[in-house]
C-alpha positions as CSV (number, residue, x, y, z in Angstrom):
1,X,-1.9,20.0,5.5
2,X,-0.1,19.2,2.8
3,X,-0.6,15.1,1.1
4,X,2.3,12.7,1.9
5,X,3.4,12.5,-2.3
6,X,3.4,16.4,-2.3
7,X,5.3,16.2,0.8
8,X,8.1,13.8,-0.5
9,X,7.6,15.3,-4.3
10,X,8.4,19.1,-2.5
11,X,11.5,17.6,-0.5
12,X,13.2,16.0,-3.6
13,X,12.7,19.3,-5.3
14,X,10.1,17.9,-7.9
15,X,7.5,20.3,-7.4
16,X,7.4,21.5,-11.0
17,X,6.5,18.1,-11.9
18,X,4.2,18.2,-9.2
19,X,2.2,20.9,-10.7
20,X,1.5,18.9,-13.8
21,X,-0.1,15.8,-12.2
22,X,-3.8,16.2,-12.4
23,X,-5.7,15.9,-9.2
24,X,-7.0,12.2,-10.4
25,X,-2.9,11.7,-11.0
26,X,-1.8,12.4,-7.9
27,X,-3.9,10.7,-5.8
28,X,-3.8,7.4,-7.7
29,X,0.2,7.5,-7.4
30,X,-0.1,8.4,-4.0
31,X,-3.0,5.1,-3.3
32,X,-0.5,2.9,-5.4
33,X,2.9,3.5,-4.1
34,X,2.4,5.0,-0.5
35,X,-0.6,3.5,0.4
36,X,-0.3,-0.2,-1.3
37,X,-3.3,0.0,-2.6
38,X,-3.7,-2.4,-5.9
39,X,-4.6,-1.0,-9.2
40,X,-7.8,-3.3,-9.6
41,X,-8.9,-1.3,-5.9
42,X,-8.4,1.4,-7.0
43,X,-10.7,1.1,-10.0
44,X,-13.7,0.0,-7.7
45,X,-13.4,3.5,-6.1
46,X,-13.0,5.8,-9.5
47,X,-15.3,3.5,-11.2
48,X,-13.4,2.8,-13.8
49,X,-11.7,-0.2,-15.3
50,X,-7.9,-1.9,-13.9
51,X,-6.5,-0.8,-17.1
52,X,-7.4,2.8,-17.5
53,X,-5.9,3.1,-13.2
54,X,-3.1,1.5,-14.6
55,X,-2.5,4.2,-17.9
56,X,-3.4,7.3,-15.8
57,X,-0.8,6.1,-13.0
58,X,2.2,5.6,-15.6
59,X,1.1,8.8,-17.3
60,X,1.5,10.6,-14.4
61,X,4.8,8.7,-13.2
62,X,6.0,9.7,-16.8
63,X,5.1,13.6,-16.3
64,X,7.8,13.0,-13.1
65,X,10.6,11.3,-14.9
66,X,10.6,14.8,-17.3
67,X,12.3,16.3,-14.4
């Protein structure tokens, strides 16, 4: 089954830009935006700090805008 931001990504024909998300990318933008999840929660579960959740979520935001 596929994820619910592959799903959506796939339907507004983004799935080249898809491709280019890292595994770590996609599921951060997917906690963020479709499951509200906060950046400083998000950090507790990769371990790492609020600030790098926030740089790898625009990063991969910015790998969508190319297309």
């Amino acid at each position: 089954m596929l994820d619910r931001l592959e799903n959506i990504l796939l339907n507004n024909n983004l799935e080249e830009s898809y491709n280019l998300l890292t595994r770590r990318e996609r599921k951060i933008i997917n906690l963020y935006y479709l499951e509200g999840y906060k950046d400083k929660e998000i950090a507790v579960f990769y371990d790492l700090t609020r600030q790098a959740i926030n740089y790898i979520r625009k990063k991969g935001i910015n790998k969508l805008k190319i297309f």
